[in-house]
ZAMARGU-4260 file (C-alpha; in steps of 0.2 Angstrom, whole numbers, plus 5000, padded with zeros to 4 digits):
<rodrens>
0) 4940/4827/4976 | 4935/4815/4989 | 4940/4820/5008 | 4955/4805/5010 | 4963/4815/4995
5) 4960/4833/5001 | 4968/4827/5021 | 4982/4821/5009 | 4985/4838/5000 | 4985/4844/5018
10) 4996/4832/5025 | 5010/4837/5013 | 5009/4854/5015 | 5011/4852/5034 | 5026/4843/5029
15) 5033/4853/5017 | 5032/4869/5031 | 5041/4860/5044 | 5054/4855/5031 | 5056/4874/5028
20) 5056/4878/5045 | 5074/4884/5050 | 5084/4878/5065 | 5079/4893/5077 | 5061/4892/5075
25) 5057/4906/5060 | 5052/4903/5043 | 5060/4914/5027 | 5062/4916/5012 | 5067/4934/5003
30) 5053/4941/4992 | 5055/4946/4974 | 5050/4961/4966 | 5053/4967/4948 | 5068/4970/4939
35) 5066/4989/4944 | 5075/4983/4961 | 5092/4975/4953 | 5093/4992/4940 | 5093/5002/4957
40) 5106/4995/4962 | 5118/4995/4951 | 5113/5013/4949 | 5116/5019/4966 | 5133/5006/4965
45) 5139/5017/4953 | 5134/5032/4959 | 5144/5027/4976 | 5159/5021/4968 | 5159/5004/4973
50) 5168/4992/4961 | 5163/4974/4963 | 5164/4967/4945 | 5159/4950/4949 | 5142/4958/4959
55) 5140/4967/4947 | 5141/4956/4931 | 5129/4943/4942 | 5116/4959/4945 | 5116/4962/4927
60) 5111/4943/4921 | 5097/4945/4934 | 5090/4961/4923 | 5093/4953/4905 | 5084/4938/4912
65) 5070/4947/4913 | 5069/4953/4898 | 5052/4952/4886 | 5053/4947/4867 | 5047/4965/4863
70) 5061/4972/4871 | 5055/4977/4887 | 5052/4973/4904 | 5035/4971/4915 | 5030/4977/4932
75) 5025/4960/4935 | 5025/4943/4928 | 5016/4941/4914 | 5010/4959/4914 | 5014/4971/4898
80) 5030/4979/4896 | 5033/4995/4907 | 5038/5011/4898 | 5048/5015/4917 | 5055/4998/4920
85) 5062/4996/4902 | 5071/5012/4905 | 5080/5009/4921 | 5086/4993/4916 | 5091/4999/4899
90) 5101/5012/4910 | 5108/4999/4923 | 5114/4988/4908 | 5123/5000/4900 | 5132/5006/4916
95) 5133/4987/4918 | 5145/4988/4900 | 5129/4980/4886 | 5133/4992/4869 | 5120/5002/4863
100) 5121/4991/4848 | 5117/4974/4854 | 5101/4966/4849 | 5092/4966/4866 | 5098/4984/4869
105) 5090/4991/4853 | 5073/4981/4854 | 5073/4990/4873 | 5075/5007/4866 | 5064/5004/4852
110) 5049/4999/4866 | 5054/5015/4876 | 5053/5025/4860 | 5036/5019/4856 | 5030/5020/4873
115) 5034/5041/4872 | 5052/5042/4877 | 5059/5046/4893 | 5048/5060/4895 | 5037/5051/4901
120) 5043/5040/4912 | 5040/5041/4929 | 5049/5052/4945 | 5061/5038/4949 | 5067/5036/4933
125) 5070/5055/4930 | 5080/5054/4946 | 5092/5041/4941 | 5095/5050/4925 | 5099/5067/4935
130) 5112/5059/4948 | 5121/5051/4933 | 5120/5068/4923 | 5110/5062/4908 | 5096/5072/4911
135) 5094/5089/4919 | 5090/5092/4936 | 5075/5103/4933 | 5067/5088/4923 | 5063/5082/4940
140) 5046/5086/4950 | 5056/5095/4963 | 5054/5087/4979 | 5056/5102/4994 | 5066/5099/5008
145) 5058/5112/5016 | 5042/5101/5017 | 5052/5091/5033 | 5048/5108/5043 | 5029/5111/5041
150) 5017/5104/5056 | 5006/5087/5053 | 4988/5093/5045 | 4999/5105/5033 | 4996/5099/5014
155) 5014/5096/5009 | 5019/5091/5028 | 5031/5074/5029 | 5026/5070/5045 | 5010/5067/5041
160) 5013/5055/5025 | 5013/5037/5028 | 5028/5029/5033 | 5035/5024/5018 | 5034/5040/5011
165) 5044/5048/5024 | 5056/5036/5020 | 5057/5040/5003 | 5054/5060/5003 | 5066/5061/5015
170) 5081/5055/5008 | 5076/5063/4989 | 5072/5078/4995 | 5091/5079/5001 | 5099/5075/4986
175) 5085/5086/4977 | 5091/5099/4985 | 5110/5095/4983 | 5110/5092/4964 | 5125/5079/4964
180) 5129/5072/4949 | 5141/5057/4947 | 5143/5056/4928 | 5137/5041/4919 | 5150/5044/4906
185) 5135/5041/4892 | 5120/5049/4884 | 5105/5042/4880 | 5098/5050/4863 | 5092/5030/4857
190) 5078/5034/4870 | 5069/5048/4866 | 5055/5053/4857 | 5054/5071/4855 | 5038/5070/4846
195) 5032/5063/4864 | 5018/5075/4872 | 5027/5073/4888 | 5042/5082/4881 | 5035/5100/4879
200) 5018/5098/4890 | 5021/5112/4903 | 5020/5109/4922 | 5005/5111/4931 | 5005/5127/4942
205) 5008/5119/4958 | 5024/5112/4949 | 5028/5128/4945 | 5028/5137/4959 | 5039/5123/4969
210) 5051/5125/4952 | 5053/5143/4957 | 5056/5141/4974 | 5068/5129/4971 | 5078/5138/4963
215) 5078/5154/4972 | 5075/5146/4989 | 5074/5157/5008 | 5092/5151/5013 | 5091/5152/5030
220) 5075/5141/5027 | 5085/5129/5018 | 5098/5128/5028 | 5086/5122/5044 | 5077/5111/5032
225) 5093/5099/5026 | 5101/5101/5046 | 5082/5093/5050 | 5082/5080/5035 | 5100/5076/5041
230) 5094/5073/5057 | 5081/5062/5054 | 5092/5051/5043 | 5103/5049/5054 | 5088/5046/5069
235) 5078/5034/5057 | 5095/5023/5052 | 5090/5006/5059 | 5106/4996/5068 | 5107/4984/5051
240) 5113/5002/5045 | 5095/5002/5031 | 5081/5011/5033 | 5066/5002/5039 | 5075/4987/5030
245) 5068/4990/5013 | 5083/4993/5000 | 5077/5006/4989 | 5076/5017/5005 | 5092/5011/5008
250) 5098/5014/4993 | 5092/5032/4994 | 5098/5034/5011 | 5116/5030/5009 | 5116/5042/4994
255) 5107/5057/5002 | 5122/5055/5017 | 5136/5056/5002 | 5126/5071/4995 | 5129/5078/5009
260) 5148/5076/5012 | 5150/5058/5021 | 5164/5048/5016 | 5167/5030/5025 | 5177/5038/5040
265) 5159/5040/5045 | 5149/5026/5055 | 5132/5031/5048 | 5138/5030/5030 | 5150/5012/5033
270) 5134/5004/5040 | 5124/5009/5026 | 5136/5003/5014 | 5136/4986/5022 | 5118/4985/5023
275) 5116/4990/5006 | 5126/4975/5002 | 5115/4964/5013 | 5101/4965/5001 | 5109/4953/4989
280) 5104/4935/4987 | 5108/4922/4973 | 5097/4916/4960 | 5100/4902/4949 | 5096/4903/4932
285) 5101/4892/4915 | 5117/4905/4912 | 5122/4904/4929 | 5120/4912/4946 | 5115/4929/4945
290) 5112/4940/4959 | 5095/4946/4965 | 5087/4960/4977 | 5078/4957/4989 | 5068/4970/4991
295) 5061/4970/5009 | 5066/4956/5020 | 5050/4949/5031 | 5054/4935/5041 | 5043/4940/5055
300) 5026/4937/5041 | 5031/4922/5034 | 5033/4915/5051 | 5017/4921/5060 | 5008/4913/5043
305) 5020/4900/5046 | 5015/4895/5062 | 4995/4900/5059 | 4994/4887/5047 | 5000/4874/5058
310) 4991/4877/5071 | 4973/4880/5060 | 4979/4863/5049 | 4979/4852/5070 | 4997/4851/5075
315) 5000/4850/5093 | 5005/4867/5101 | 5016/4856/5112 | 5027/4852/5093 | 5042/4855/5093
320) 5041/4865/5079 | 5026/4876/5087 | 5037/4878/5103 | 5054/4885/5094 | 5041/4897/5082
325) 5033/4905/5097 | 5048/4908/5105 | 5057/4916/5090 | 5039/4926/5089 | 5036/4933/5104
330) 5054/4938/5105 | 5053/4949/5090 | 5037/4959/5097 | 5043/4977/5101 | 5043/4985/5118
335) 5050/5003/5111 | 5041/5018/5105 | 5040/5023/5088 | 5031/5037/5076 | 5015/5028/5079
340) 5016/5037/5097 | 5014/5055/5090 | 4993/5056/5090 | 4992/5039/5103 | 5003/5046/5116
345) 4996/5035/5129 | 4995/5019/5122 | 5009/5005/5126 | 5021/4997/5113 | 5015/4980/5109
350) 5016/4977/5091 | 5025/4966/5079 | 5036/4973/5066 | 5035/4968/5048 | 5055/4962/5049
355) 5066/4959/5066 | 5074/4973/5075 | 5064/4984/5065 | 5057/4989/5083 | 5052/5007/5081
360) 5040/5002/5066 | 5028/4989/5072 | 5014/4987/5058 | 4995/4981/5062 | 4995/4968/5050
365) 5009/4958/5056 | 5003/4960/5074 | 4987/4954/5069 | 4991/4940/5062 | 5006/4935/5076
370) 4991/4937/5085 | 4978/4927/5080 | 4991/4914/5077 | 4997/4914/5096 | 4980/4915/5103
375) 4977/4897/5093 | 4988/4891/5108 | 4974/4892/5120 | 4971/4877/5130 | 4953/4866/5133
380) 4950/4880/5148 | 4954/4894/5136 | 4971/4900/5142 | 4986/4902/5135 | 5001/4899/5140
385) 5012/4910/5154 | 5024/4912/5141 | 5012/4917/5126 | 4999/4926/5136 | 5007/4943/5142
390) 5012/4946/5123 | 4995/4943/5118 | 4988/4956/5129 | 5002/4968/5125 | 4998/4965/5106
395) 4979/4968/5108 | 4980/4983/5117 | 4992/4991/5104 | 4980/4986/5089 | 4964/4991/5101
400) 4974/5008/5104 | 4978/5012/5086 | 4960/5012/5080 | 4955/5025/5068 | 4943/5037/5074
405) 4931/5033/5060 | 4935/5013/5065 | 4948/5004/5054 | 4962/5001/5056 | 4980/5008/5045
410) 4996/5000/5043 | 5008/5006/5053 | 4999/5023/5064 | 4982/5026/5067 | 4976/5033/5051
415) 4968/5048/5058 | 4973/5062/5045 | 4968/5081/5043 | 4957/5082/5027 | 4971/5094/5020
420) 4982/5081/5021 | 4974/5074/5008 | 4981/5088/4996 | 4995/5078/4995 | 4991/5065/4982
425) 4990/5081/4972 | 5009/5084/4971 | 5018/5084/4956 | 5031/5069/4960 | 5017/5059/4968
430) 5018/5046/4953 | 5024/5030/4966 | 5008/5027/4976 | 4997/5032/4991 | 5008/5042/4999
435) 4997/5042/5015 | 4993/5028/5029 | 4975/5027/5030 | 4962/5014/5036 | 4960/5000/5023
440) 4947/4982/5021 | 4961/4970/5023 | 4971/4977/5037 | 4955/4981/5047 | 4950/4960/5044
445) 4964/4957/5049 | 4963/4966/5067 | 4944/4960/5071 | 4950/4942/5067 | 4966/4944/5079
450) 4955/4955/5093 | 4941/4943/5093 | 4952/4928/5095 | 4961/4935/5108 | 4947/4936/5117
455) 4941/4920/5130 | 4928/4909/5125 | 4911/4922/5125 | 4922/4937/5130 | 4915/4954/5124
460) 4917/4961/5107 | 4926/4973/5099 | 4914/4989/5099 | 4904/4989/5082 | 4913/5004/5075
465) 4924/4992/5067 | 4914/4981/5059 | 4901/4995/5052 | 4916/5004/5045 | 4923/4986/5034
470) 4905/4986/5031 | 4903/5003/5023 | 4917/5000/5012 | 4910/4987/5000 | 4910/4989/4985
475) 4894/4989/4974 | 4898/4970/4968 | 4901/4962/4984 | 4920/4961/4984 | 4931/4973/4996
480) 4946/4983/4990 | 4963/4977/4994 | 4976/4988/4998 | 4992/4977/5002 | 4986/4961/4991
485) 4983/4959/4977 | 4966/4964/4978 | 4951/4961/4979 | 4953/4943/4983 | 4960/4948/4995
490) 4951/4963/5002 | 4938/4951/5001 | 4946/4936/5007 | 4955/4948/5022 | 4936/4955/5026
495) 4923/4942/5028 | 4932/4932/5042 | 4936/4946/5053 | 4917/4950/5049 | 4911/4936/5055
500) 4923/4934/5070 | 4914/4952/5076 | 4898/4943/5074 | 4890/4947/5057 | 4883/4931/5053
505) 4887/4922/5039 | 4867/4925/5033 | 4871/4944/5032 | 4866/4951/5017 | 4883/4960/5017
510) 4890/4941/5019 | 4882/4931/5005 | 4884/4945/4991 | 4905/4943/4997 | 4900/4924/4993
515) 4892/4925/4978 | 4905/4938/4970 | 4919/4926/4973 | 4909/4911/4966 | 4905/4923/4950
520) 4924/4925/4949 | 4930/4906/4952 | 4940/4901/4937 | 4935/4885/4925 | 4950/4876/4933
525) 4943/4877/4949 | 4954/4891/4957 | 4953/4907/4957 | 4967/4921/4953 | 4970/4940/4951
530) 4980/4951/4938 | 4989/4965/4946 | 4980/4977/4931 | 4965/4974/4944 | 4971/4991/4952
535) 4970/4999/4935 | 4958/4993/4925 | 4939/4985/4934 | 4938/4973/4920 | 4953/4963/4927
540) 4944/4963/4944 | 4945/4945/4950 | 4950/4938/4934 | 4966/4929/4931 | 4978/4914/4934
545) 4973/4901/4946 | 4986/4904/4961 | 4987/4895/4977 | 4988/4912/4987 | 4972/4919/4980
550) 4963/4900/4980 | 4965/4900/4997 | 4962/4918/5002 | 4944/4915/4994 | 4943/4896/5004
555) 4944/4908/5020 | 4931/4920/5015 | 4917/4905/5010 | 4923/4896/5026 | 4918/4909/5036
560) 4904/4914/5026 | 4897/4897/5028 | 4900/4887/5013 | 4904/4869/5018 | 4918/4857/5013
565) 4905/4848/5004 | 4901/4863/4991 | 4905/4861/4972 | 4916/4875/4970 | 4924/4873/4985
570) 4929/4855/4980 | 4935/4861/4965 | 4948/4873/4972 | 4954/4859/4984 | 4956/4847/4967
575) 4965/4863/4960 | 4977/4865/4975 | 4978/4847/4974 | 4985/4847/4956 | 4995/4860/4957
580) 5003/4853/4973 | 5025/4847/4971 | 5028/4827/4977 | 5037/4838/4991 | 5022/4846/4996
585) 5023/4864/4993 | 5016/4874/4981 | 5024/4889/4967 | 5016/4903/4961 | 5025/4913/4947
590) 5015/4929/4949 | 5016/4944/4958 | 5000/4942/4973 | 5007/4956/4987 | 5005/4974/4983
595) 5018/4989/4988 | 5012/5003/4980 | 4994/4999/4970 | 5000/5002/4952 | 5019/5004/4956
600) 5026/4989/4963 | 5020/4971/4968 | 5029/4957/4975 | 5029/4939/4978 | 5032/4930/4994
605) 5037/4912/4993 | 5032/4908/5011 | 5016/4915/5009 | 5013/4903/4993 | 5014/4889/5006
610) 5005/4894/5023 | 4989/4900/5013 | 4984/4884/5005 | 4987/4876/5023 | 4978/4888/5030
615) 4963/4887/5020 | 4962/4867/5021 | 4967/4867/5040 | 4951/4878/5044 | 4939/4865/5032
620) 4947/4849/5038 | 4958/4849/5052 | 4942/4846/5064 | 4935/4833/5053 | 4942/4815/5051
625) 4941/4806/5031 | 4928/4792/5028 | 4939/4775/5028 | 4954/4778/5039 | 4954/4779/5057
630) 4962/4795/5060 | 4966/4811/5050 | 4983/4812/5042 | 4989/4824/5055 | 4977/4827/5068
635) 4984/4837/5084 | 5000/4831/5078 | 5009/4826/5093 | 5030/4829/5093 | 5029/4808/5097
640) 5019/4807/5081 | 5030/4819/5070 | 5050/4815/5079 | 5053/4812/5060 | 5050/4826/5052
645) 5065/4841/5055 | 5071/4857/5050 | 5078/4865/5035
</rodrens>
């Protein structure tokens, strides 16, 4: 691809991200998960007696849409079928009204019958078949309530779980302990297998002795633990009425208050009804509107990416565009404590959370990228604005001040955690993930990329720590482990910038076997793409679909690993993004490139799909100007030079 053709490619996707833009400065668009999210709800719908036919009957062509030839249904787009996913969307359909003896129903419980049966499905999917009265209650891994009381550093202690499995602990462990059932008025016999190992394997003996506590539990102890578990539901419920705006926690949260005797004269429980509802958005498909799940709304990510890419691809920060985004950003940064605050007492609010008003949750990622975006703002004297520059500080003293003692960086606290703590991963129910918040490549990138630029021109360095921590965790072929993307592209792609920005040269050794790995991995088209079985399987390690997000994320690690514009491969990924590029300037991506729970649940953000690519080319071409035109497409776009373009 010659360079007028790779400025053009850019100059579109400038476009298309100020067409996208909306009318008080942020960028969104809702991410998507599997079909796992729309089952759940209308699950806990039935479960909390709310009748909406029409929602209904719109969340249930969202689940058949998704359906597979063989019956089933993946974890991710073009991903096998899932043995758990198949069976809550089987379940969701028949409380949806789909007879047993339609076609697409029988070819679903034939997979689930070859795939061992409910037995062995996962924790979540024995839960749902426990509230509805299908399945026993002592099929599920008990989950203690009485785990809410022990101290942090204890193996089984809530408190010192990451964030996300507090959320989800909490709320289980209620209902657990509760035992409601609201009857789903059906058996499911055409889903067994009672052949399946998993039907008569006996529980392990740490299973066991939670079993028999359970059900002969201390009651005085039981009693402080649920009064405690209440109290943080109610403390933890966010103003939307969610919790920590994600909908299964939601979901969870709104049943666990019912378990416990609220009924809509309650506040608590209204507001969570309503924001239950939130979580819907339409999706058109060939038979209609059907009604999706957003699973966890980010508006502040897609417009920190948002505005990074257009200040990395050379529009003006006096834009009109760049002046509404900043404004909307900096107003979302939180000034309020949060749980971060239990082992860094001392150090100030100042980060960004993931999605607005979400204040007593700020995460390190997103505040590393507001971050480095803002910090693009700095004039020809290196300042940055009055307006921009106290948030800045603010923001890099929070990510200084939640280092990890070994050097990285976590998601959401400090990452510091008690080696029995680890036990945890051990317990029987932990079947959904890492349950604890520890440092990781991508975030800890990430925060030397955002720390180093937040520094003035020849300003000191982040202490070493940092950097020989990422360094330590690479693995043995060159690439880095990624935790929140999918995987490692991106550990990789997340790592060697904020390498580099710290000051390991691009000729470290550490720095070309990064380059040489992705190269080995570029595909024959010229981009480069990642399964999600990656997490699972090491031969789907950088190998799969071209997709713009994970072209670009390896753009950014030979950028700063010093490969040139005018390198082979890297020319083939702009011809690839080039290709692959809408007449409207924006690109799609069909499969799942951002990671929940590593071998549980991906998802795919729309807005990411079109900052990356802008990103990427904005750092190779923004400073250079094409052979044969006077000027770059859109260099320092001034607001004179772009009063055309508006907002969506």
């Amino acid at each position: 691809m010659n360079d007028i053709h790779a400025h053009n490619t850019l100059a579109r996707g400038i476009d298309n991200l100020l067409a996208r833009q909306l009318d008080d400065g942020h960028w969104y668009e809702g991410p998507h998960t599997n079909v796992s999210a729309e089952s759940a709800d209308i699950i806990a719908r039935h479960c909390l007696g709310i009748t909406d036919t029409a929602a209904l009957e719109r969340t249930a062509l969202r689940v058949r849409r998704g359906q597979h030839d063989d019956g089933s249904w993946p974890m991710f787009p073009g991903g096998p079928g899932h043995l758990s996913v198949t069976a809550e969307a089987y379940l969701a359909l028949r409380l949806a009204g789909d007879p047993p003896d339609e076609p697409h129903m029988r070819s679903a419980a034939r997979f689930c019958r070859r795939h061992g049966g409910l037995g062995a499905a996962r924790t979540e999917t024995h839960f749902w078949l426990a509230v509805l009265g299908i399945r026993a209650w002592d099929r599920v891994p008990p989950i203690l309530p009485e785990q809410i009381l022990f101290p942090a550093g204890t193996p089984v202690a809530v408190r010192s779980l990451g964030v996300w499995s507090r959320h989800l602990l909490t709320p289980l462990s209620v209902i657990a302990a509760q035992r409601p059932i609201w009857p789903a008025g059906f058996d499911l016999p055409e889903l067994y297998d009672p052949t399946s190992p998993a039907e008569t394997a006996p529980p392990g003996k740490a299973e066991q002795v939670m079993r028999a506590y359970h059900k002969h539990p201390l009651r005085p102890l039981r009693g402080r633990a649920l009064a405690r578990a209440e109290l943080w539901l109610l403390r933890n419920q966010q103003a939307n009425g969610s919790w920590f705006h994600v909908f299964l926690f939601t979901a969870l949260g709104t049943l666990a208050l019912k378990a416990l005797g609220y009924t809509t004269d309650n506040n608590a429980y209204r507001s969570a009804l309503a924001a239950l509802d939130s979580f819907g958005a339409p999706l058109e498909t060939p038979d209609g509107t059907a009604r999706r799940i957003v699973p966890c709304p980010g508006p502040v990510w897609d417009t920190a990416y948002s505005l990074l890419a257009l200040l990395d691809a050379g529009v003006e920060p006096t834009h009109p565009a760049i002046e509404r985004a900043c404004t909307w950003l900096i107003a979302q940064q939180s000034t309020s404590g949060g749980d971060w605050q239990r082992d860094r007492p001392r150090v100030p609010p100042g980060g960004w959370p993931f999605s607005p008003g979400l204040n007593n949750y700020p995460d390190l990622d997103d505040t590393a990228i507001a971050i480095t975006a803002l910090t693009r703002l700095r004039d020809s004297n290196g300042q940055l604005p009055p307006a921009v520059a106290p948030a800045v500080e603010r923001g890099q003293a929070w990510l200084a001040g939640l280092q990890s003692r070994k050097g990285g960086w976590a998601a959401y606290e400090s990452g510091d955690l008690s080696p029995l703590t680890e036990l945890s991963q051990r317990l029987p129910y932990n079947d959904h993930g890492p349950m604890l918040d520890v440092p990781t490549a991508d975030v800890t990138g990430h925060v030397l990329e955002a720390l180093t630029a937040a520094a003035p021109e020849g300003g000191a360095r982040r202490p070493s720590a940092a950097a020989e921590w990422l360094l330590a965790q690479q693995e043995p072929d060159g690439s880095w482990f990624g935790r929140w993307g999918v995987n490692h592209i991106y550990g990789t792609g997340s790592a060697v910038p904020g390498l580099v920005a710290a000051g390991i040269g691009p000729g470290d050794p550490h720095i070309r076997r990064a380059a040489d790995w992705l190269r080995q991995h570029q595909n024959a088209d010229g981009g480069w793409g990642e399964d999600c079985r990656s997490y699972d399987d090491p031969a789907h390690r950088g190998r799969g679909r071209s997709t713009p997000s994970q072209t670009a994320w390896a753009l950014l690690a030979l950028h700063a690993a010093g490969v040139g514009a005018d390198d082979n491969q890297v020319r083939a990924a702009f011809t690839w993004l080039a290709d692959h590029q809408r007449p409207d300037g924006s690109w799609d991506e069909e499969v799942f490139t951002a990671t929940g729970q590593p071998g549980e649940i991906y998802f795919a953000y729309p807005a990411i799909v079109q900052a990356m690519p802008v990103i990427a080319l904005g750092r190779y071409l923004a400073p250079t100007q094409p052979p044969g035109q006077p000027d770059p497409p859109h260099p320092r776009l001034t607001a004179e030079q772009e009063s055309g373009h508006g907002t969506a």
